[in-house]
Backbone bond lengths (Angstrom), bond angles and torsions (degrees), N, CA, C in turn:
res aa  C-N    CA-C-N  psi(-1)  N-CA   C-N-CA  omega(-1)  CA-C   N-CA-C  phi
1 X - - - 1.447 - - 1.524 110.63 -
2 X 1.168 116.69 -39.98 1.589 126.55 -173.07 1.854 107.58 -75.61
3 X 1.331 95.18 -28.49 1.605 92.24 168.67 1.668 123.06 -77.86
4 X 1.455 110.41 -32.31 1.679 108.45 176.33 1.347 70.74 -74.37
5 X 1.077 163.67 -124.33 1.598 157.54 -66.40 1.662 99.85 -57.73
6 X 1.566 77.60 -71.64 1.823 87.90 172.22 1.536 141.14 -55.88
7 X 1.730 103.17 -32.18 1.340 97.66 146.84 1.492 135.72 -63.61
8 X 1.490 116.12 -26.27 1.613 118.52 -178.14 1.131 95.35 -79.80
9 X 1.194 147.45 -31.69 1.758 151.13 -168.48 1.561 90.67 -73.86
10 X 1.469 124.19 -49.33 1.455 96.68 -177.21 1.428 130.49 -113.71
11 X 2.096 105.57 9.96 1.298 111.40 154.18 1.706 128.08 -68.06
12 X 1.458 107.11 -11.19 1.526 107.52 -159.61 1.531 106.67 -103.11
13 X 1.438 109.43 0.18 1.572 108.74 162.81 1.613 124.08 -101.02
14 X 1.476 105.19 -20.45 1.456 131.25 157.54 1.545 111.57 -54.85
15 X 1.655 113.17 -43.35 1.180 110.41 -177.03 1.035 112.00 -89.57
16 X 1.169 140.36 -23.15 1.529 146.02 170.75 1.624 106.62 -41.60
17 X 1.425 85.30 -67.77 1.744 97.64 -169.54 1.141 119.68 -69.59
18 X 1.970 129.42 -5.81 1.214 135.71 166.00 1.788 102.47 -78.71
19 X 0.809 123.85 -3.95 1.656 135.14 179.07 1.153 106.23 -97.32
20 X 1.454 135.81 -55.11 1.198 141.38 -159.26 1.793 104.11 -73.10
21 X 1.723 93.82 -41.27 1.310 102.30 -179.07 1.701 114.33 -64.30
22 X 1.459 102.43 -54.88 1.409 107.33 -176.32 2.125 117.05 -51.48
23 X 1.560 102.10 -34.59 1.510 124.37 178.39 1.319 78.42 -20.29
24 X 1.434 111.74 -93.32 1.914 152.77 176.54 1.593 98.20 -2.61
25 X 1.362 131.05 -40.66 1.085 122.03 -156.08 1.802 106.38 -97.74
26 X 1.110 100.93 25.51 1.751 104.72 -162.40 1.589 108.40 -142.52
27 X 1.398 131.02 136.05 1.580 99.94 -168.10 1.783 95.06 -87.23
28 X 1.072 121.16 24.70 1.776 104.65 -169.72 1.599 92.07 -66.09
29 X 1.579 109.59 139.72 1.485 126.72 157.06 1.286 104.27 125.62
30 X 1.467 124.38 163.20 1.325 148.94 157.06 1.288 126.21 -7.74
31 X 1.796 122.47 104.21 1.245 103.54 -155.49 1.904 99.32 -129.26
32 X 1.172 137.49 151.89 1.308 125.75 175.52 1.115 115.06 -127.62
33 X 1.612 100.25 121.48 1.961 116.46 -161.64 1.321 82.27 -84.66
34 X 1.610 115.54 168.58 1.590 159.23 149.48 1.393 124.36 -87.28
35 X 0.639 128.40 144.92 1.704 147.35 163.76 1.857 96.48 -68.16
36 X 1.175 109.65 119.63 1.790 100.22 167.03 1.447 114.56 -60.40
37 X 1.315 128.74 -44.35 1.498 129.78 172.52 1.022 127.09 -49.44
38 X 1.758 109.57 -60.40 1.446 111.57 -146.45 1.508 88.97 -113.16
39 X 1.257 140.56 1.01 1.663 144.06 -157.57 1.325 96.28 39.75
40 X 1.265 148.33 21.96 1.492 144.70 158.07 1.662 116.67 -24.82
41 X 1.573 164.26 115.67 0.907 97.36 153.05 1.352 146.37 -80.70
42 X 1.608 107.99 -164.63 1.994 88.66 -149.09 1.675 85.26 -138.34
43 X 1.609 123.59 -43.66 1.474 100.61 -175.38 2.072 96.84 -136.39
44 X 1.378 115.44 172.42 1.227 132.14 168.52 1.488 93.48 -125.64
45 X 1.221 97.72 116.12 1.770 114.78 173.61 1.634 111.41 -127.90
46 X 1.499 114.24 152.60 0.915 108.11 173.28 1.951 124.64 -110.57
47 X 1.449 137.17 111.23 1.068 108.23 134.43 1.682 159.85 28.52
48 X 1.408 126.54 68.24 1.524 105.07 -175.21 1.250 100.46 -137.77
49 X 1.562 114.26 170.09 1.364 113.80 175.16 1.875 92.26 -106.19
50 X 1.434 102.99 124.72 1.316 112.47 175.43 1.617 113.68 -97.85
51 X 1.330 120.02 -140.17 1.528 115.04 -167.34 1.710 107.57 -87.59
52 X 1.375 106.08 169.65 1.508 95.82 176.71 1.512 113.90 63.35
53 X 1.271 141.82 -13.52 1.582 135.46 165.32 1.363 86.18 109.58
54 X 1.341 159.17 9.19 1.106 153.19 -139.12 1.465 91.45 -127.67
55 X 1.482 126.51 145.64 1.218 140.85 146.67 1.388 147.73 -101.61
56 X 2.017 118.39 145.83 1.273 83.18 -162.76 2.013 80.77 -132.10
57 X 1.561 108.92 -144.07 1.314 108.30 169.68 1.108 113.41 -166.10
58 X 1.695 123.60 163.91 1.410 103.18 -148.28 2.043 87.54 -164.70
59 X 1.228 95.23 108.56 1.358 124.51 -179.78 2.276 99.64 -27.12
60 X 1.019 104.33 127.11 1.319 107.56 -174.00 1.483 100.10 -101.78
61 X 1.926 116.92 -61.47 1.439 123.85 -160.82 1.634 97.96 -125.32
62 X 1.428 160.01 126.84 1.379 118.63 130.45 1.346 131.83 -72.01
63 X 1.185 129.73 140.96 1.792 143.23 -135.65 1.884 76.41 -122.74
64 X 0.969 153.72 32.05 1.338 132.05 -168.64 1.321 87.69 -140.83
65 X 1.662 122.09 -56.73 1.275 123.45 177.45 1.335 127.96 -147.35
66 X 1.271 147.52 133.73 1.739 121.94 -147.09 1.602 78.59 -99.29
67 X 1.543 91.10 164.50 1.586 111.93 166.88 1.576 102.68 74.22
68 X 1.367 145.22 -13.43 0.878 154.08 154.90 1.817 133.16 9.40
69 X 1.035 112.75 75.28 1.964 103.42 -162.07 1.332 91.57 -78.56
70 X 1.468 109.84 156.33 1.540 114.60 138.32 1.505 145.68 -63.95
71 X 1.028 122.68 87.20 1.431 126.03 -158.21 1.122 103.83 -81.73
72 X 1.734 160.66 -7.64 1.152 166.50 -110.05 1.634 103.16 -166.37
73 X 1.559 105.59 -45.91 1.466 103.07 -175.56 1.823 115.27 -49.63
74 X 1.310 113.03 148.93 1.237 95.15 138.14 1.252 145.87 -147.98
75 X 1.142 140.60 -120.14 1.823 118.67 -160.49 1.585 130.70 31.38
76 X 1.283 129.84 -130.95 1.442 141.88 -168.48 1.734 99.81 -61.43
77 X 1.567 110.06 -46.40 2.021 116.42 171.90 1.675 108.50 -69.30
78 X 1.081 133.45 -25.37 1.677 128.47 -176.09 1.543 85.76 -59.04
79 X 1.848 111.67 128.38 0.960 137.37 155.36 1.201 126.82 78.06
80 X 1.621 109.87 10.08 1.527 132.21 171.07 1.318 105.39 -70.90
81 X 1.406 107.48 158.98 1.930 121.77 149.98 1.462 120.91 -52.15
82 X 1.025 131.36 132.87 1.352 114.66 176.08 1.521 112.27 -81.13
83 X 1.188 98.20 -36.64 1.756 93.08 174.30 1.342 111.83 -49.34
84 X 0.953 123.88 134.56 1.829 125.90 162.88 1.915 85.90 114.21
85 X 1.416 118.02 -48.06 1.473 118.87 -155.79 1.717 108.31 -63.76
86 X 1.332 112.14 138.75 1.589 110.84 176.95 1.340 99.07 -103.37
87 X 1.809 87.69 135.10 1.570 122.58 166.40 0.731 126.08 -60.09
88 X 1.658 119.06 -67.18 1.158 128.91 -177.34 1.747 123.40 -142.74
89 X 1.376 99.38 129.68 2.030 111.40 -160.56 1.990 82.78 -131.80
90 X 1.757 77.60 151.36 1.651 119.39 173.39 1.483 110.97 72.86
91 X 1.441 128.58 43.52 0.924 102.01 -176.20 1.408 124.07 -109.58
92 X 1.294 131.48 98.80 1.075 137.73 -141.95 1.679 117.34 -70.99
93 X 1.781 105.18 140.31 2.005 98.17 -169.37 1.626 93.51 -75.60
94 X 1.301 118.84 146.43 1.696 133.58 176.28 1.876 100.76 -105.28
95 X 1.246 111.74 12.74 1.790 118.86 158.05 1.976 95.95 81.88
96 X 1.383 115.59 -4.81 1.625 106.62 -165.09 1.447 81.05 -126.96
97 X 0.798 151.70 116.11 1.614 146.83 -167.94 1.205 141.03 -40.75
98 X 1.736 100.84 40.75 1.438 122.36 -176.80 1.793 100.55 -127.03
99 X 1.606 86.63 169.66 1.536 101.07 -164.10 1.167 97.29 -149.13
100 X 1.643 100.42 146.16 1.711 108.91 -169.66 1.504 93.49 -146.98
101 X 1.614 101.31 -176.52 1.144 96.70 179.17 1.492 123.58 104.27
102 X 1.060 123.74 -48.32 1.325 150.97 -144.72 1.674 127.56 -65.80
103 X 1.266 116.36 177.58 1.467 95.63 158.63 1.525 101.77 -166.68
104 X 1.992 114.27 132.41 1.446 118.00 -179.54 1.773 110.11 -99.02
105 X 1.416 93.13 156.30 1.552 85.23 175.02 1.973 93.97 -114.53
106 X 1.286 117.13 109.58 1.285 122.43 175.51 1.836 113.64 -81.67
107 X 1.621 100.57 87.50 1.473 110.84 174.76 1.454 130.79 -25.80
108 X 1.557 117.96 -53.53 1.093 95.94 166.82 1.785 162.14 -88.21
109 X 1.526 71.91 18.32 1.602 94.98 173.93 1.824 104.75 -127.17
110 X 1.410 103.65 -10.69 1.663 101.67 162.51 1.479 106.86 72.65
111 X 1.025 125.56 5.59 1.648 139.62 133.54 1.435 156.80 -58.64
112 X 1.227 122.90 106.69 1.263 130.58 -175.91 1.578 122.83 -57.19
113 X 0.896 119.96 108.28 2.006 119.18 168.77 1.378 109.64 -92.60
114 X 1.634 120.28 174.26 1.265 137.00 156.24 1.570 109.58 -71.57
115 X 1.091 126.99 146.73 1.279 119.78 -170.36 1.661 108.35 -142.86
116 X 1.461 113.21 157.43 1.227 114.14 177.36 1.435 98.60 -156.54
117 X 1.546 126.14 169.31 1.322 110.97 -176.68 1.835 89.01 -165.37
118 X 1.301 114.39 158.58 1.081 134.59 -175.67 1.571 129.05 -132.52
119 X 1.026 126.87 114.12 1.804 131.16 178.53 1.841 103.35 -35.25
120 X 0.986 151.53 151.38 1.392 146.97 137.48 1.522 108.12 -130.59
121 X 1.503 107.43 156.79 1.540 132.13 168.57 1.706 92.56 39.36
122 X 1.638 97.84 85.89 1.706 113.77 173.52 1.236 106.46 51.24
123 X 1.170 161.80 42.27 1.376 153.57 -136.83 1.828 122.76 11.87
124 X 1.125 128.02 36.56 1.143 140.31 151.16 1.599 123.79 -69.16
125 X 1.131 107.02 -17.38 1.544 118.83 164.66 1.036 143.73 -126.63
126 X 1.412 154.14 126.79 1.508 132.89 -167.36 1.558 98.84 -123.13
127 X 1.866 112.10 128.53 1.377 100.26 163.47 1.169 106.00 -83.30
128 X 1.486 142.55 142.06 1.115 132.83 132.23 1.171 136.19 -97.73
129 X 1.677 143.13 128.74 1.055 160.41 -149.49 1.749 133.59 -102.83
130 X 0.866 123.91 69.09 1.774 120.01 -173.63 1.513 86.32 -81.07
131 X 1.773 95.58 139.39 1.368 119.19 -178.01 1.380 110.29 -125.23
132 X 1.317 131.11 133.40 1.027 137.95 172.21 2.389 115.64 -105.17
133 X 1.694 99.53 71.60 1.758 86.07 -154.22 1.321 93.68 82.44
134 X 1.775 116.13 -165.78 0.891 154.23 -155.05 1.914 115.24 -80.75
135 X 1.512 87.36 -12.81 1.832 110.06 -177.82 1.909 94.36 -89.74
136 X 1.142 104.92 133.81 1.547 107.86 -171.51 2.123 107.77 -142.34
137 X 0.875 124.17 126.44 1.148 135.18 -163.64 1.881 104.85 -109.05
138 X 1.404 121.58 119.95 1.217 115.73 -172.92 1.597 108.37 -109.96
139 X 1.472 102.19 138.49 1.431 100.94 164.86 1.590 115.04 -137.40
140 X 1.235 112.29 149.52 1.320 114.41 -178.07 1.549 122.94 -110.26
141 X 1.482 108.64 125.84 1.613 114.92 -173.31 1.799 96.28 -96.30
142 X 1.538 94.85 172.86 1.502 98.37 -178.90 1.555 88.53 -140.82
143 X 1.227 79.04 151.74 2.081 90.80 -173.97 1.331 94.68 -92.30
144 X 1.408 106.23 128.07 1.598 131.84 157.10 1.196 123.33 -66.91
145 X 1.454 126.96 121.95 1.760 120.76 -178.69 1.413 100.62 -59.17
């Protein structure tokens, strides 16, 4: 009895930290966009795993200006809030902590790219990528506690 004790006493901090670690390997959670110009930041978005294993993300706060519509978008997003509105859907995990597949909607021109995105520095960072073809534009999010 005293040996499971002691093994569960020192499997359950082992297992903790195999969780905490694995968290890291996934972009789900809290992410904080930039301004390409000014590195301002510009949005708090969130992370999710949507249908099919695929992920997308979906504007939580804008930090630039509250109440904020899309004036650029268009169709069903022309003249929405951006908060609540998703950026970016389908982007599929490639098993090494990148994602392809994808697709961003870049607000201020209200345009959709091909998209791909990548884990960086332990998952503390995400590049994400709108591609135009073979021309690809990088930006980097920072994970929010």
């Amino acid at each position: 009895m005293r040996i499971k004790a002691m093994f569960a006493m020192l499997a359950l901090p082992l297992l903790a930290l195999s969780f905490a670690a694995s968290a890291q390997n996934t972009p789900v959670g809290r992410w904080k966009t930039y301004d390409e110009e000014t590195q301002k930041p510009r949005l708090i978005v969130e992370v999710y795993e949507a249908k099919g294993g695929t992920y997308a993300a979906k504007v939580l706060e804008t930090l630039f200006k509250p109440d904020a519509i899309c004036t650029e978008c268009k169709g069903d997003k022309k003249g929405k809030p951006i908060e609540g509105m998703v950026i970016m859907w389908n982007q599929k995990p490639n098993g090494d902590g990148s994602f392809s597949g994808g697709t961003v909607l870049k607000l201020d021109k209200g345009k959709t790219y091909g998209s791909k995105a990548r884990l960086l520095d332990g998952g503390k960072k995400l590049e994400v990528s709108g591609c135009l073809g073979p021309i690809c534009k990088h930006q980097i999010w920072t994970r929010e506690p």
